[in-house]
C-alpha beads as a LAMMPS data file, in Angstrom:
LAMMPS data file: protein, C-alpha beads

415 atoms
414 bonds

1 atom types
1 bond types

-500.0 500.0 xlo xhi
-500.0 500.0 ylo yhi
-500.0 500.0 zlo zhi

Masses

1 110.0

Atoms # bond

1 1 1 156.207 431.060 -402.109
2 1 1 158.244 427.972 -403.196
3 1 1 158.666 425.754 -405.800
4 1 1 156.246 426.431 -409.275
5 1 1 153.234 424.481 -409.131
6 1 1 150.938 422.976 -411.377
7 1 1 147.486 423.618 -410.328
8 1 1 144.098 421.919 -412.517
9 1 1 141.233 424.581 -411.759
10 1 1 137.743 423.765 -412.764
11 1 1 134.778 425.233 -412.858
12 1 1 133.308 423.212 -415.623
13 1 1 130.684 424.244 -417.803
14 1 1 129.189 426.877 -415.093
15 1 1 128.578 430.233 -416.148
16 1 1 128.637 432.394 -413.480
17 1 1 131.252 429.987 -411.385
18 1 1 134.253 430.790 -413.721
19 1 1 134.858 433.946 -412.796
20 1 1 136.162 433.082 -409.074
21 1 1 138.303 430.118 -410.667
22 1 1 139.722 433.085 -413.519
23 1 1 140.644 435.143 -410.558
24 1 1 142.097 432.244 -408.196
25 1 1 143.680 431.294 -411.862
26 1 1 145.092 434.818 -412.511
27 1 1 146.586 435.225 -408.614
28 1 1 148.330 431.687 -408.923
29 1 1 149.870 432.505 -412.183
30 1 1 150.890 436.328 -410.933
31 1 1 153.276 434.171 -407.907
32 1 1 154.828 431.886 -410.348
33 1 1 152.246 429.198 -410.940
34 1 1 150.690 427.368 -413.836
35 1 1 146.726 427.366 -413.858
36 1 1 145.370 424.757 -416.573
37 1 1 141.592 426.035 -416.723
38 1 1 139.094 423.870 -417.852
39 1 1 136.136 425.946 -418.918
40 1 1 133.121 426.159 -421.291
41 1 1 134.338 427.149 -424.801
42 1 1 133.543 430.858 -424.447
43 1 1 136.541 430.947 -422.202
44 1 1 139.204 429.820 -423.849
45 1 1 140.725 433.389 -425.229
46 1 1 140.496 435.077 -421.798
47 1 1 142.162 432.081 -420.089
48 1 1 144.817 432.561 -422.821
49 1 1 145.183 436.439 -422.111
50 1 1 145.878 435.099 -418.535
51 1 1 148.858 433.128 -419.637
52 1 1 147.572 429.991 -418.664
53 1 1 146.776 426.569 -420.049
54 1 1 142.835 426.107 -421.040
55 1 1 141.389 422.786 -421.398
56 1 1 137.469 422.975 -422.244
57 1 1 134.651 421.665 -419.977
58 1 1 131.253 419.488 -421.048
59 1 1 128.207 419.480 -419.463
60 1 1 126.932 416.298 -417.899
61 1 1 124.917 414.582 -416.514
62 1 1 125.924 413.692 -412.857
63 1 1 123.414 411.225 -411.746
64 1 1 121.840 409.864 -414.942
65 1 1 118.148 408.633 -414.572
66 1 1 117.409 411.480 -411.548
67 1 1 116.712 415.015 -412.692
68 1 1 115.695 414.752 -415.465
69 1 1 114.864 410.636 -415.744
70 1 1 115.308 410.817 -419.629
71 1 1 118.178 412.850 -419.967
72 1 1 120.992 411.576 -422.274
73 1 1 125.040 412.229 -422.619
74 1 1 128.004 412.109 -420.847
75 1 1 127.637 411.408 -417.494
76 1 1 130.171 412.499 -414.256
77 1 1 131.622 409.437 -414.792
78 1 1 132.538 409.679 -418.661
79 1 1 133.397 413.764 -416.724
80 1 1 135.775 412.624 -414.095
81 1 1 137.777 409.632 -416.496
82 1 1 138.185 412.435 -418.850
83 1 1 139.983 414.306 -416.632
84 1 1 141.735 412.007 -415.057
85 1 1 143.573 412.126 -418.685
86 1 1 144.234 415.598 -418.687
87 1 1 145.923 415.226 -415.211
88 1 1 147.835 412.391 -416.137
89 1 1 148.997 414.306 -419.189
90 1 1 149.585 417.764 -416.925
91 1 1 150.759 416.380 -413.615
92 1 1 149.356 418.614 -411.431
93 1 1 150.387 419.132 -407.891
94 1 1 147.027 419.861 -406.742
95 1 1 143.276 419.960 -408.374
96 1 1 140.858 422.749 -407.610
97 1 1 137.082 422.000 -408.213
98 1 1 134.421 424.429 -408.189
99 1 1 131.650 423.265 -405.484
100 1 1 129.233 423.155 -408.664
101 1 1 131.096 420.286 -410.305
102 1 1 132.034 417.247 -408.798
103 1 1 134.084 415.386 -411.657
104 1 1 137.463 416.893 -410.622
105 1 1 137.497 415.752 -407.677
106 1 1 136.716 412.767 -408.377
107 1 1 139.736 412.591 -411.306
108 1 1 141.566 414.056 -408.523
109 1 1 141.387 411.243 -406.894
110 1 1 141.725 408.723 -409.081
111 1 1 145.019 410.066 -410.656
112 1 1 146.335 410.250 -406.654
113 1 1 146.409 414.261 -406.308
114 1 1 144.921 416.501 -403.675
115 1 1 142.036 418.069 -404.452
116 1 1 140.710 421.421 -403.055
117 1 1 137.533 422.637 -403.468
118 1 1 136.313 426.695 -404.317
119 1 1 133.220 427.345 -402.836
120 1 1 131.922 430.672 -404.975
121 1 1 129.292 431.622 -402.335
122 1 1 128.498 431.408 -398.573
123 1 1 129.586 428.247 -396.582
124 1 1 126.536 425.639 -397.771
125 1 1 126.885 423.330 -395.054
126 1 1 124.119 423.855 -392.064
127 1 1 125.748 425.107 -388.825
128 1 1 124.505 424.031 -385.324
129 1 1 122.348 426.787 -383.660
130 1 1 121.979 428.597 -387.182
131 1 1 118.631 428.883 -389.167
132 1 1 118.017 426.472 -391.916
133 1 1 120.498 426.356 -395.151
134 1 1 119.178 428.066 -397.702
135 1 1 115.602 428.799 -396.945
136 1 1 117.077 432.870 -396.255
137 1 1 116.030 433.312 -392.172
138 1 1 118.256 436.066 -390.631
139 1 1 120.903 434.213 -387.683
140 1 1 120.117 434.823 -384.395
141 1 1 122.499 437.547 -382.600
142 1 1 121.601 435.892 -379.092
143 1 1 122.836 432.479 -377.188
144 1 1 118.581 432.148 -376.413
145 1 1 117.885 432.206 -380.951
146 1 1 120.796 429.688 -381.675
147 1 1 119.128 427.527 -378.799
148 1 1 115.667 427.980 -380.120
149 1 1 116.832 426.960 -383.829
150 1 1 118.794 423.744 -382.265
151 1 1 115.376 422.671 -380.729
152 1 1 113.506 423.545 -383.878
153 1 1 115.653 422.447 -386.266
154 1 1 114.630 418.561 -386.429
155 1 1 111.523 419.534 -386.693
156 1 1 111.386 421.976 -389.907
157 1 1 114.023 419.969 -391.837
158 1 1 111.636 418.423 -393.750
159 1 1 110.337 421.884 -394.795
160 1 1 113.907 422.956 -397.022
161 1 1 113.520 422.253 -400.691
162 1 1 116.846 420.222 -400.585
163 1 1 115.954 418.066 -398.075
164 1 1 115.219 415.072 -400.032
165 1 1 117.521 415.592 -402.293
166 1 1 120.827 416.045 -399.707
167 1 1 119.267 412.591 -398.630
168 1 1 119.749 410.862 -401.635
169 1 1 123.469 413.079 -402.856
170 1 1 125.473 410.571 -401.038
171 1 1 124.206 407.156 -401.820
172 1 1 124.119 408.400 -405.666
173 1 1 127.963 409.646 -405.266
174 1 1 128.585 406.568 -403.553
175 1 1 127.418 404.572 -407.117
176 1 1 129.336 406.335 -409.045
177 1 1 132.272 406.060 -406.642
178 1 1 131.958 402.150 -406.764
179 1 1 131.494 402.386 -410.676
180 1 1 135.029 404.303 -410.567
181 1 1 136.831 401.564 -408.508
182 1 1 137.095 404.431 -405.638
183 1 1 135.436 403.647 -402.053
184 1 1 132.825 405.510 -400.188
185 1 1 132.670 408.426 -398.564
186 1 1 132.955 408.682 -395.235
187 1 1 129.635 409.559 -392.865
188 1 1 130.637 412.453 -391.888
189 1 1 132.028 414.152 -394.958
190 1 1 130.267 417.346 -395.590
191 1 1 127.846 417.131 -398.924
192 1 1 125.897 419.230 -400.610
193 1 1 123.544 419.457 -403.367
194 1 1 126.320 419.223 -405.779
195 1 1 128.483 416.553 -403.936
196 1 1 131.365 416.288 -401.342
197 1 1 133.644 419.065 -400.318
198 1 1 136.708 418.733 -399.889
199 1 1 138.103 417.939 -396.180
200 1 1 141.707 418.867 -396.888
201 1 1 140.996 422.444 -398.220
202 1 1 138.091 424.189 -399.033
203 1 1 138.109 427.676 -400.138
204 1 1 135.180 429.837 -399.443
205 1 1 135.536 433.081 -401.353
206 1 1 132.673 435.539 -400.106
207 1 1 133.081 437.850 -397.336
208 1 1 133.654 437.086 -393.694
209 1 1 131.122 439.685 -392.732
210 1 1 128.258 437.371 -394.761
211 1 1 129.403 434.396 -392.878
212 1 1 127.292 433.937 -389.533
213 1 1 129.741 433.190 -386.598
214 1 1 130.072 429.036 -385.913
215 1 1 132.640 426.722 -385.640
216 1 1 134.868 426.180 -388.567
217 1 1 135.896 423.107 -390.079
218 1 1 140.466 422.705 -389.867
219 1 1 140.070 422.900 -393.774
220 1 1 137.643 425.487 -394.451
221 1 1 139.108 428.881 -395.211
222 1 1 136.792 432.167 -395.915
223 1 1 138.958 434.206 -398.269
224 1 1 137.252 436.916 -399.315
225 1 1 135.323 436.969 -402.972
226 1 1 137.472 436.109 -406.420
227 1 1 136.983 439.009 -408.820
228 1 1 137.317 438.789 -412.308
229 1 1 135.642 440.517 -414.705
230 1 1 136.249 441.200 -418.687
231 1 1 137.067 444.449 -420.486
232 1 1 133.211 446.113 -421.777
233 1 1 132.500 449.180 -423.407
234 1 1 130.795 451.913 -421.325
235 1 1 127.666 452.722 -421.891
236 1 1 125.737 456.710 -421.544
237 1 1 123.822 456.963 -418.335
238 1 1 120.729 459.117 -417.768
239 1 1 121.431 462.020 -417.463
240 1 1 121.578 464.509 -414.449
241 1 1 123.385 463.866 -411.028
242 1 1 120.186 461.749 -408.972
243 1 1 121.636 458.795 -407.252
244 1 1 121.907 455.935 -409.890
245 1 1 120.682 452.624 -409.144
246 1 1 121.609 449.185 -410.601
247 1 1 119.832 446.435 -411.237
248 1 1 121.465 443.703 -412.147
249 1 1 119.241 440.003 -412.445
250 1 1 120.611 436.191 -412.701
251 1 1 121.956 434.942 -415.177
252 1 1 120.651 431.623 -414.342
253 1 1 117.147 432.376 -412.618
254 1 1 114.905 435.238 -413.704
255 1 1 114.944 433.841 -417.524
256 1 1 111.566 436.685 -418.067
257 1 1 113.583 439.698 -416.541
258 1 1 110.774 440.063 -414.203
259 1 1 112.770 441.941 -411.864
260 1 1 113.996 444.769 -414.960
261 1 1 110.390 445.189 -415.675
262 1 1 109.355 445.278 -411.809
263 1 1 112.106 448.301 -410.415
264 1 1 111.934 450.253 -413.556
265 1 1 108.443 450.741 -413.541
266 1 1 108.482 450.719 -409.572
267 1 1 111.211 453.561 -410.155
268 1 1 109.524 455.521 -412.751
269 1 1 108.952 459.287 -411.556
270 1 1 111.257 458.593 -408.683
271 1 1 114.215 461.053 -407.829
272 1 1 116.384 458.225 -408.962
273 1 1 118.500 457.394 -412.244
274 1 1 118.271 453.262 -413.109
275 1 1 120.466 451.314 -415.587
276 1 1 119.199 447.907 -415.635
277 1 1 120.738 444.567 -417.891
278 1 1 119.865 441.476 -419.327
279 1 1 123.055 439.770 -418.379
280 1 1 124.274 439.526 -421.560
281 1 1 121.853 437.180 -423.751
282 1 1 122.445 439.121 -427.245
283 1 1 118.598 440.591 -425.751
284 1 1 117.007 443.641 -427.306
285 1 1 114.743 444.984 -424.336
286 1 1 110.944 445.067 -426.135
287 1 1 109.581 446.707 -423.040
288 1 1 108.945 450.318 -421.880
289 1 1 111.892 452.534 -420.812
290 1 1 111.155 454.865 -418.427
291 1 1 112.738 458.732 -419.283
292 1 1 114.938 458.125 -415.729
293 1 1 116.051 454.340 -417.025
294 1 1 117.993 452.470 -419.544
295 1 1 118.248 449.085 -420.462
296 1 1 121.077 447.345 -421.883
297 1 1 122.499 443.974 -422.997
298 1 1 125.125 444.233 -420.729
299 1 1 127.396 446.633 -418.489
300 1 1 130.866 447.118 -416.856
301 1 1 130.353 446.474 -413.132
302 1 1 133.659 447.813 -413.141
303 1 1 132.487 450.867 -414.623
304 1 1 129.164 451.295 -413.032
305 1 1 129.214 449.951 -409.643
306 1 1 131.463 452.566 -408.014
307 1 1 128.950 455.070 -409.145
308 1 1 125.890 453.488 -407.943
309 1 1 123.929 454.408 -404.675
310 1 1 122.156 450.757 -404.313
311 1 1 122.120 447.779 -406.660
312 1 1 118.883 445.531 -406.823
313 1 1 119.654 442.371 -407.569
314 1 1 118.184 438.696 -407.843
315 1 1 120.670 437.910 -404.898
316 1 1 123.273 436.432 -407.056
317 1 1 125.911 435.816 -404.620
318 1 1 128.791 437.072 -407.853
319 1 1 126.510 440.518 -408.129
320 1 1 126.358 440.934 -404.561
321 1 1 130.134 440.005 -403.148
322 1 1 130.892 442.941 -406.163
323 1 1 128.301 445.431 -405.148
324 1 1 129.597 445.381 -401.625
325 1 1 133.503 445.451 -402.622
326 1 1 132.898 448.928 -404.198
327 1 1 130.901 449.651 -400.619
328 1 1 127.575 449.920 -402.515
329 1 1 124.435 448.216 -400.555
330 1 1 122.042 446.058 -402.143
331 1 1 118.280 445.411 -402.170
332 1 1 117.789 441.566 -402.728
333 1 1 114.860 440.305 -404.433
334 1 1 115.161 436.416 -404.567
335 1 1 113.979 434.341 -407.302
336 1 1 115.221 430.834 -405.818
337 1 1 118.510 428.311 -405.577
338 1 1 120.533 429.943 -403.084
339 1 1 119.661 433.943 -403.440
340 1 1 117.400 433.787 -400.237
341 1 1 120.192 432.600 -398.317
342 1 1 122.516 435.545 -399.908
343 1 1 119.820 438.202 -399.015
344 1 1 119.457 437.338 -395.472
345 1 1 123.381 437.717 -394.837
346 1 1 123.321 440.804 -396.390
347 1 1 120.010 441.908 -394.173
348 1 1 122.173 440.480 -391.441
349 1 1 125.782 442.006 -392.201
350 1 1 123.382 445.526 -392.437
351 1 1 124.700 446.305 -395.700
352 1 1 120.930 445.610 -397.287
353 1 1 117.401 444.671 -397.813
354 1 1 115.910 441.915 -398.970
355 1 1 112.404 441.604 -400.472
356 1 1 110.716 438.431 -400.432
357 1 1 108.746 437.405 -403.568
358 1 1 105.401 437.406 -401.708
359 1 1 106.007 440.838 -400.657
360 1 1 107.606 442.024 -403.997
361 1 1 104.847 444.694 -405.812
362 1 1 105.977 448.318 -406.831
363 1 1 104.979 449.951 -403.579
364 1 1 106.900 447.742 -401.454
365 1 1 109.946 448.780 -403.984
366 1 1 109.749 451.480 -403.910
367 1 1 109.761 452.016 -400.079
368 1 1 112.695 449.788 -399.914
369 1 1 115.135 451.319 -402.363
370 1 1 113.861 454.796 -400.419
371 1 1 114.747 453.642 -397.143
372 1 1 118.299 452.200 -398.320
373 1 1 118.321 455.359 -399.896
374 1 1 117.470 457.610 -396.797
375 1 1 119.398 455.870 -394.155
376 1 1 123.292 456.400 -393.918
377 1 1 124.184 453.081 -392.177
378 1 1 123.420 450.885 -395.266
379 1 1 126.051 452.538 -397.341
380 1 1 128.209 452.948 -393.833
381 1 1 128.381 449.275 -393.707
382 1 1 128.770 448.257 -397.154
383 1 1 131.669 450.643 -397.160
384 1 1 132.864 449.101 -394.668
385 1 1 132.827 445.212 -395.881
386 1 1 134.384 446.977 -399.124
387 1 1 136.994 448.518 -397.331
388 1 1 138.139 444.986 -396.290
389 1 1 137.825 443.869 -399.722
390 1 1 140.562 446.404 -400.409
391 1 1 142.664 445.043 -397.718
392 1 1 142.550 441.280 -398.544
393 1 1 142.687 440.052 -401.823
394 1 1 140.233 436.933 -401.412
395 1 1 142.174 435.599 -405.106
396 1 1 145.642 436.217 -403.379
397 1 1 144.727 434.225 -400.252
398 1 1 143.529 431.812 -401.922
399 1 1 146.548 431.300 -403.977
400 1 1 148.645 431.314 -401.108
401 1 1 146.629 428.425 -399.323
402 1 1 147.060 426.167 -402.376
403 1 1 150.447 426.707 -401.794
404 1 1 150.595 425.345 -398.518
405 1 1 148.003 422.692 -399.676
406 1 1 150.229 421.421 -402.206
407 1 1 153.344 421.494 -399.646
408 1 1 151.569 419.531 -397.188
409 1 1 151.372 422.342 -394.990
410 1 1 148.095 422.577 -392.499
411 1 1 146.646 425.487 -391.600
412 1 1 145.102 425.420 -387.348
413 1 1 143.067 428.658 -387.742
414 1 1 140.905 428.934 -390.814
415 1 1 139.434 432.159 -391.147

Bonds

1 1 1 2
2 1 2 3
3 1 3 4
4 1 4 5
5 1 5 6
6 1 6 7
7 1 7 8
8 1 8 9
9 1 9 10
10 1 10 11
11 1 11 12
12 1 12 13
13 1 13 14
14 1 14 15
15 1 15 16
16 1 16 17
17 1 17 18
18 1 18 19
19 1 19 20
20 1 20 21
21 1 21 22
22 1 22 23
23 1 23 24
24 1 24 25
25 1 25 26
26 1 26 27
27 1 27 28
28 1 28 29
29 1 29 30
30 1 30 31
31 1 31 32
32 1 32 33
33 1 33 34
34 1 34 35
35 1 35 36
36 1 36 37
37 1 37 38
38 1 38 39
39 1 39 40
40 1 40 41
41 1 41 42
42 1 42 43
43 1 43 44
44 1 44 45
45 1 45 46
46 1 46 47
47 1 47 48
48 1 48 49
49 1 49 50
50 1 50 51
51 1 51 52
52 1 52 53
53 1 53 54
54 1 54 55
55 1 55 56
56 1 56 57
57 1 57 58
58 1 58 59
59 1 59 60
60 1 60 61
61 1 61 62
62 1 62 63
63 1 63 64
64 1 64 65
65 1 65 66
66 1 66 67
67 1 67 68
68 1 68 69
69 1 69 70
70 1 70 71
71 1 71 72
72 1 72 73
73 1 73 74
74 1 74 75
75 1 75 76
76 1 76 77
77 1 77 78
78 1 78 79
79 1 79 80
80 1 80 81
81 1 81 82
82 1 82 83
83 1 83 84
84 1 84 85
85 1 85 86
86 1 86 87
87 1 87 88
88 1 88 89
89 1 89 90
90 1 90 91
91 1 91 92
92 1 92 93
93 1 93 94
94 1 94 95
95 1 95 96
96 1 96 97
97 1 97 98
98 1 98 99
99 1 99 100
100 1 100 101
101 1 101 102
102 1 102 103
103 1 103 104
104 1 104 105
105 1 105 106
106 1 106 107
107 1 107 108
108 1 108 109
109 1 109 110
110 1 110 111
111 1 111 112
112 1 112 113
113 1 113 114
114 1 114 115
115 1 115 116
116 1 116 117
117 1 117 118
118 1 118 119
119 1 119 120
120 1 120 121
121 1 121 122
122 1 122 123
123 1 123 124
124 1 124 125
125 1 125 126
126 1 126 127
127 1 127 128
128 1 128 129
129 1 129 130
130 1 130 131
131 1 131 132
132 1 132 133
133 1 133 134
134 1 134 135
135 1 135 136
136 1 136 137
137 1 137 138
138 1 138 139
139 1 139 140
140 1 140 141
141 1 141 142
142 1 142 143
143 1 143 144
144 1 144 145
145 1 145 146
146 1 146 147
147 1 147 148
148 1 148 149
149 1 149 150
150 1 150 151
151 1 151 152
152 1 152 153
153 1 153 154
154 1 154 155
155 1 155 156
156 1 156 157
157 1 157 158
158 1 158 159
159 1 159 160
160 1 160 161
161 1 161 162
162 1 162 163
163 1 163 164
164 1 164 165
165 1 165 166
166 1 166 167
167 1 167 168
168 1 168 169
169 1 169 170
170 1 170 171
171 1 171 172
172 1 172 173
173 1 173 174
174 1 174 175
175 1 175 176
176 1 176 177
177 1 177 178
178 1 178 179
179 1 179 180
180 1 180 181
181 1 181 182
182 1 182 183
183 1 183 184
184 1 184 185
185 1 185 186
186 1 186 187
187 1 187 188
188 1 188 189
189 1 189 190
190 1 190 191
191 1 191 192
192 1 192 193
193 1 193 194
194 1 194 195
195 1 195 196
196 1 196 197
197 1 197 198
198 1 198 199
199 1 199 200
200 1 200 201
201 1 201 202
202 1 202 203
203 1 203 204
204 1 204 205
205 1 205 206
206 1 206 207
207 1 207 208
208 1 208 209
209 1 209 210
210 1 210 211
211 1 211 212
212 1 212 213
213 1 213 214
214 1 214 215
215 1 215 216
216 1 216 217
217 1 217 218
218 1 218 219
219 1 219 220
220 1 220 221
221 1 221 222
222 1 222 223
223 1 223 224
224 1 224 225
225 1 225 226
226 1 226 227
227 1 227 228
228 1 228 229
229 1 229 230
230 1 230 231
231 1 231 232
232 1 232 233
233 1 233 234
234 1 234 235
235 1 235 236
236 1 236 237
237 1 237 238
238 1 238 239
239 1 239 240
240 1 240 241
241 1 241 242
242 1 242 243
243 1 243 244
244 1 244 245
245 1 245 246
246 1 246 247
247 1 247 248
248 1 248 249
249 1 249 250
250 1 250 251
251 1 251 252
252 1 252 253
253 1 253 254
254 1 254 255
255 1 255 256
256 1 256 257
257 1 257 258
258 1 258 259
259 1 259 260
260 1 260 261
261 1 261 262
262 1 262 263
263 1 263 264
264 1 264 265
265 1 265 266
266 1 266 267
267 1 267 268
268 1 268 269
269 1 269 270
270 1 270 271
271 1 271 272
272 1 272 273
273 1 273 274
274 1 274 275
275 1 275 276
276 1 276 277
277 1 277 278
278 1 278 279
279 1 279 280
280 1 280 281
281 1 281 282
282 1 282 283
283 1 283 284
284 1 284 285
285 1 285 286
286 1 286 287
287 1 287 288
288 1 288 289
289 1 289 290
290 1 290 291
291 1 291 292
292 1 292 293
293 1 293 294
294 1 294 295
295 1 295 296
296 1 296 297
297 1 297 298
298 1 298 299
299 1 299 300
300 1 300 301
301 1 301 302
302 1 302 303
303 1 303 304
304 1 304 305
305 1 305 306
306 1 306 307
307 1 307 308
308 1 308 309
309 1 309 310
310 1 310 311
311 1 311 312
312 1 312 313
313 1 313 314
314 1 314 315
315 1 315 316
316 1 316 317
317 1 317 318
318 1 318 319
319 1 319 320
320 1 320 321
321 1 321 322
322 1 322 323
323 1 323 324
324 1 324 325
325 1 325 326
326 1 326 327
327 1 327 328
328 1 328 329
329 1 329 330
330 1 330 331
331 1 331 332
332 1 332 333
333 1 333 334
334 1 334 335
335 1 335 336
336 1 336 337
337 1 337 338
338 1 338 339
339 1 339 340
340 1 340 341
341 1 341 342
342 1 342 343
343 1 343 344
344 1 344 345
345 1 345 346
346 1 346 347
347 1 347 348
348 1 348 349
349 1 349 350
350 1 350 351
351 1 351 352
352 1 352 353
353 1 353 354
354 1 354 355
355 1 355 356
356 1 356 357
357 1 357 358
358 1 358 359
359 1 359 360
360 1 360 361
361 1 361 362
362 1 362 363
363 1 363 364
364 1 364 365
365 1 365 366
366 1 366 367
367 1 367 368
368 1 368 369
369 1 369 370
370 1 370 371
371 1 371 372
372 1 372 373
373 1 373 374
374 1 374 375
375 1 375 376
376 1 376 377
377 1 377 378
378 1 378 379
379 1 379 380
380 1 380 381
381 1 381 382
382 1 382 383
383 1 383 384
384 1 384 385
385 1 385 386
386 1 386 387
387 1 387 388
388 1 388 389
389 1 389 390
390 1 390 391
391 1 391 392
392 1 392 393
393 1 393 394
394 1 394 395
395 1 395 396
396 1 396 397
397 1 397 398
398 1 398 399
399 1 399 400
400 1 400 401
401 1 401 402
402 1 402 403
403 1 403 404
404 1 404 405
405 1 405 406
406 1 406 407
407 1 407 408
408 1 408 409
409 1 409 410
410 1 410 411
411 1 411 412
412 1 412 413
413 1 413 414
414 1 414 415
């Protein structure tokens, strides 16, 4: 470690995305650093508990006119100028912007500091030989699938939901690059559906075990997830000792808690105990409660999940990174975005199931949860990953390669 840096770390307005930037936030401070946070409101006292600088986030709108056409207020370019004020005024060595927001990057730039980006999920960029990103097909595990996907790949591109839209990402960051005085991008810069990563250092915090083998970029690191999670009060389980089984929805998809009212009446009358939330919407649940289940506005995962046989989850890639650090295996039932993609690598790491919507009905629940249930190797292997998680603090890591980021140091062998 060397000289105290000042480190910007955004995740803007996201919900879900701020816990990965708390932890990288928390790690930086704990060797010397100072984090400035810019968050949603809601944020501000635990970034203070921290001991770090907070700095609150907007939403905007990043390319005005698109999605949708008649949407009004500030834009990424009133984003990214207002930052660039808060760096001027905090002189950061180096900015760190969540993949979900593009503005500090951009104010990155303008103000002349290095930016970094935090990826909160699987590597988004679509490898040669690997199936389409993020439709959810499992890798290939043989030299003959990655050649079969190469040859097929031109040819279902047009099939992803994105592809249209990763068409258009770079001419409309382009605009507001000219609009900024800053010049394009570069051809070959890797976008995604939220803009540009960055090339000098990009910091991928899920598990290397959920990562399908390819050629990494110099600047792209896999670090191992960024936990952070607030203090909750417990809550009473069911009672008696049957395995106990989370399920835990999105708190950005799933807005009907379809998937609460699907496994608890899949799991009624099974030999199972289920504690099922809302993710934390100030919800009273209005449906039926199973004698086996509870239902609850909220619980500790810190609490709950070392307790828990399986968690069932929308495929959140926060709820399943957690679930496998305390070696518990998941059952992913995807409801869109990018929880396909998370439910193949855990089908692929072995450390799961997932359970496509056309297939989703209570039978087909129910068999799934028993067979995660029945065989040993699920739980093997998610003990396993966990075990690593243990090992490598993905947070610390990533600390430590903002260090070197901001020291000009490179890095040869990203992992």
């Amino acid at each position: 470690m060397g000289a105290r840096l000042r480190v910007l770390v955004s995740a803007g307005a996201a919900e879900g995305h701020a816990f990965p930037a708390l932890a990288l936030s928390r790690a930086l401070a704990q060797r010397g650093h100072e984090p400035l946070l810019e968050l949603a409101e809601r944020w501000r006292e635990p970034v203070g508990a921290l001991g770090a600088r907070f700095t609150p986030a907007s939403e905007y709108i990043a390319f005005p006119g698109v999605a949708p056409p008649t949407a009004s207020g500030p834009t990424l370019i009133d984003a990214a100028r207002s930052l660039v004020r808060v760096i001027e005024e905090f002189r950061p060595h180096v900015v760190v912007g969540d993949l979900g927001t593009p503005a500090p990057a951009l104010a990155g730039e303008l103000a002349g500091v290095r930016s970094a980006t935090l990826i909160p999920t699987v590597y988004p960029i679509q490898g040669a030989g690997l199936p389409l990103f993020p439709i959810g097909f499992v890798a290939p595990r043989t030299p003959l699938g990655s050649w079969m996907w190469r040859a097929v790949e031109p040819a279902l591109r047009g099939l992803r939901p994105t592809t249209q839209w990763l068409r258009r990402v770079p001419d409309l960051l382009n605009a507001s690059r000219a609009e900024l005085g800053l010049a394009p991008l570069r051809s070959d810069t890797p976008i995604t559906t939220y803009g540009a990563i960055s090339e000098g250092l990009a910091l991928v915090a899920t598990f290397p075990e959920l990562e399908y083998p390819r050629t990494w970029p110099a600047g792209v690191h896999v670090t191992g997830p960024m936990r952070f999670e607030l203090p909750y009060p417990g809550i009473e389980l069911p009672a008696g000792e049957d395995p106990l089984i989370l399920i835990a929805s999105s708190t950005g998809q799933d807005l009907a808690h379809d998937l609460v009212r699907d496994a608890i009446g899949a799991l009624e009358g099974e030999p199972v105990r289920v504690a099922a939330t809302l993710n934390r919407r100030g919800e009273v649940w209005s449906g039926r409660v199973p004698p086996n289940a509870i239902v609850v506005d909220w619980f500790s995962y810190r609490q709950l999940m070392p307790k828990a046989a399986l968690v069932i989850t929308t495929g959140g890639h926060g709820t399943v990174a957690r679930a496998l650090a305390d070696g518990v295996p998941v059952l992913v039932c995807p409801v869109g975005a990018d929880t396909a993609e998370n439910g193949a690598r855990v089908t692929w790491a072995g450390a799961g199931l997932m359970l496509p919507p056309r297939l989703l009905g209570a039978s087909t629940l129910r068999r799934a949860v028993r067979r995660l249930l029945a065989d040993p190797r699920f739980a093997r292997q998610a003990g396993e990953i966990g075990a690593r998680g243990e090992r490598e603090d993905g947070a610390a890591r990533g600390a430590e390669l903002v260090e070197r980021y901001a020291s000009g140091a490179t890095d040869p062998a990203p992992r």
